[in-house]
C-alpha positions in Angstrom: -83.2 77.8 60.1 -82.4 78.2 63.8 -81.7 74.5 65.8 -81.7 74.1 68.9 -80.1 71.4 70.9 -80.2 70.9 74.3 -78.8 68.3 77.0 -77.4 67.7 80.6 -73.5 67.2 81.0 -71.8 64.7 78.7 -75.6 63.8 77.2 -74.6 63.8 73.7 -75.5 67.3 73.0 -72.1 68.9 71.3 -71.6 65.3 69.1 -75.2 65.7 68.2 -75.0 69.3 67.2 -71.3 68.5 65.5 -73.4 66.0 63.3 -76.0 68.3 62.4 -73.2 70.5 61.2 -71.4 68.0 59.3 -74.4 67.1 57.6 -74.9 70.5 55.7 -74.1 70.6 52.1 -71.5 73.2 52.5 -68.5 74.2 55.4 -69.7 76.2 58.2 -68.0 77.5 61.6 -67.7 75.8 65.0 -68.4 79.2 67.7 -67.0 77.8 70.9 -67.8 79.6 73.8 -65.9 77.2 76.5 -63.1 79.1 78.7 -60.5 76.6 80.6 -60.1 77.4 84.1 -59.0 74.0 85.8 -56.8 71.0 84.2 -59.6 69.2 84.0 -62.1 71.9 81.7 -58.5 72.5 79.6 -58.5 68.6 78.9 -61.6 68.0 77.8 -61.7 71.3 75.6 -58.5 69.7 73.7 -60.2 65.8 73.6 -62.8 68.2 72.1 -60.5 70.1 69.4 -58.7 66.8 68.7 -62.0 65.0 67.6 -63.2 67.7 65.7 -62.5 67.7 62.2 -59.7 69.8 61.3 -62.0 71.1 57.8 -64.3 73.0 60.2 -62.8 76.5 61.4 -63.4 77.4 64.8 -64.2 80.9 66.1 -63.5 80.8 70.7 -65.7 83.6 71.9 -66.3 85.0 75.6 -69.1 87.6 76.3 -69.1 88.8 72.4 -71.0 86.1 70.8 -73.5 88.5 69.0 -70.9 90.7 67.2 -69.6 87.3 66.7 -72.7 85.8 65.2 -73.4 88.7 63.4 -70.3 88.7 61.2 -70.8 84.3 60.6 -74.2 85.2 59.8 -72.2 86.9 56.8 -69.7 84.9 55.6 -71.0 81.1 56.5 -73.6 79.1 55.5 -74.3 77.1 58.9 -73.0 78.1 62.4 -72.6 75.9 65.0 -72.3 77.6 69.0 -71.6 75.4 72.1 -72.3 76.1 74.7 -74.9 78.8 75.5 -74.5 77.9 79.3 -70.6 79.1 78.8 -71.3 82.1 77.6 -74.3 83.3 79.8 -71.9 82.4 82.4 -69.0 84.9 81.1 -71.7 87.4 80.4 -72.7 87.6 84.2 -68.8 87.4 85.4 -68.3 90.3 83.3 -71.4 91.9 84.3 -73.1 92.5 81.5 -75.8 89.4 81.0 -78.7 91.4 80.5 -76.9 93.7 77.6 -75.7 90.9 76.0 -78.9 88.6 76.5 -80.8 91.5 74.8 -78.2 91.9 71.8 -78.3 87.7 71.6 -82.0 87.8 71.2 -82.2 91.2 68.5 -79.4 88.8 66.4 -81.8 85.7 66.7 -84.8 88.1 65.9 -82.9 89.2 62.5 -81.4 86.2 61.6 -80.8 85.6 58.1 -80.5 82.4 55.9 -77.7 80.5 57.2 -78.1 77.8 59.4 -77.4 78.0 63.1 -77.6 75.6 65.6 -77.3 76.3 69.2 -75.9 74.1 72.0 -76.9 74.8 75.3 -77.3 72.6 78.7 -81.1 72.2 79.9 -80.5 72.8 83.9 -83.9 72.4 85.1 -83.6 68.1 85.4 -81.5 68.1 88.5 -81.9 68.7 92.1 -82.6 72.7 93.4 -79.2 74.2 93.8 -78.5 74.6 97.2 -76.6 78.1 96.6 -78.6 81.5 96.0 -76.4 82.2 93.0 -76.7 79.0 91.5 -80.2 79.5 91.1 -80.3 82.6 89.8 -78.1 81.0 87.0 -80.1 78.2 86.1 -82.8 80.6 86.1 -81.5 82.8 83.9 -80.2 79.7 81.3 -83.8 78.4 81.8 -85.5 82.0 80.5 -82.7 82.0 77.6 -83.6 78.2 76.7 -87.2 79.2 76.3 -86.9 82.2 74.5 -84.5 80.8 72.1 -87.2 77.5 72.1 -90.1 79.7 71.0 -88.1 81.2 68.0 -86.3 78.1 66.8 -87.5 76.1 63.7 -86.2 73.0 65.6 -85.3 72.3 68.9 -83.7 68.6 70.6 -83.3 67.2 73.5 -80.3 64.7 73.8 -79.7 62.4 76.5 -77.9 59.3 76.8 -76.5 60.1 73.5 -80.1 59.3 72.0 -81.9 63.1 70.2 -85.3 63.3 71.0 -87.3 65.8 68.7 -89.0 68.9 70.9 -90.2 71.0 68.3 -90.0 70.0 63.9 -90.6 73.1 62.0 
């Protein structure tokens, strides 16, 4: 079953998704795709590790996350990624987006029986983004929301902490 969950900044979205994990019958893996590069971003990645349960192993990722979900798909029963907006972001500051957006989407296309929930910000509630590249980013996570919308069994969005259901399959 693929999950979706989707949120703005700080809506709830990752404690939502932990939940979901924590509520599966058996362990699965925590895919975090988040890369520090400020004090502030390196604090609230370790507020994040330290409220975590230590029980759940966690995989940190960059542009790689479909060899990486390949291999989970394997060995764990539920897989948890946050964020998709993270790692769409590596992907085009390594300059390979629509490679790896393609090899994303075959890996959805063939997933197998585990569980995977996805995490991933939904950037089209705020104001136009003033900056050309901006948009094409939010374009881009937009697209990649959809598609992974249209294959997911379930999708969410969270805000104020409170999940509302999008899609029940």
């Amino acid at each position: 079953m693929i999950t979706l969950v989707l949120g703005g900044n700080k809506s709830g979205k990752s404690d939502f998704a932990l939940n979901l994990l924590a509520d599966m019958a058996q362990p699965g893996v925590f895919i975090a795709t988040g890369k520090a590069k400020d004090f502030a971003f390196r604090e609230q990645i370790g507020k994040h590790r330290r409220e975590r349960s230590s029980s759940i192993e966690v995989i940190e990722v960059s542009e790689n996350l479909p060899q990486t979900l390949r291999q989970a798909n394997l060995h764990f029963p539920t897989v948890l990624v946050d964020s998709l907006d993270y790692w769409l972001f590596a992907c085009r500051e390594a300059g390979c987006e629509a490679e790896k957006m393609k090899e994303f989407m075959d890996v959805l296309s063939n997933w197998g029986s585990s569980n995977l929930i996805l995490v991933s910000c939904e950037t089209g509630l705020g104001v136009l983004p003033a900056s050309g590249e901006v948009r094409a980013f939010v374009r881009s996570l937009g697209a990649l929301n959809q598609r992974i919308a249209a294959q997911a069994d379930q999708a969410f969005l969270v805000a104020a902490g409170l999940p509302l259901t999008l899609k029940r399959g």
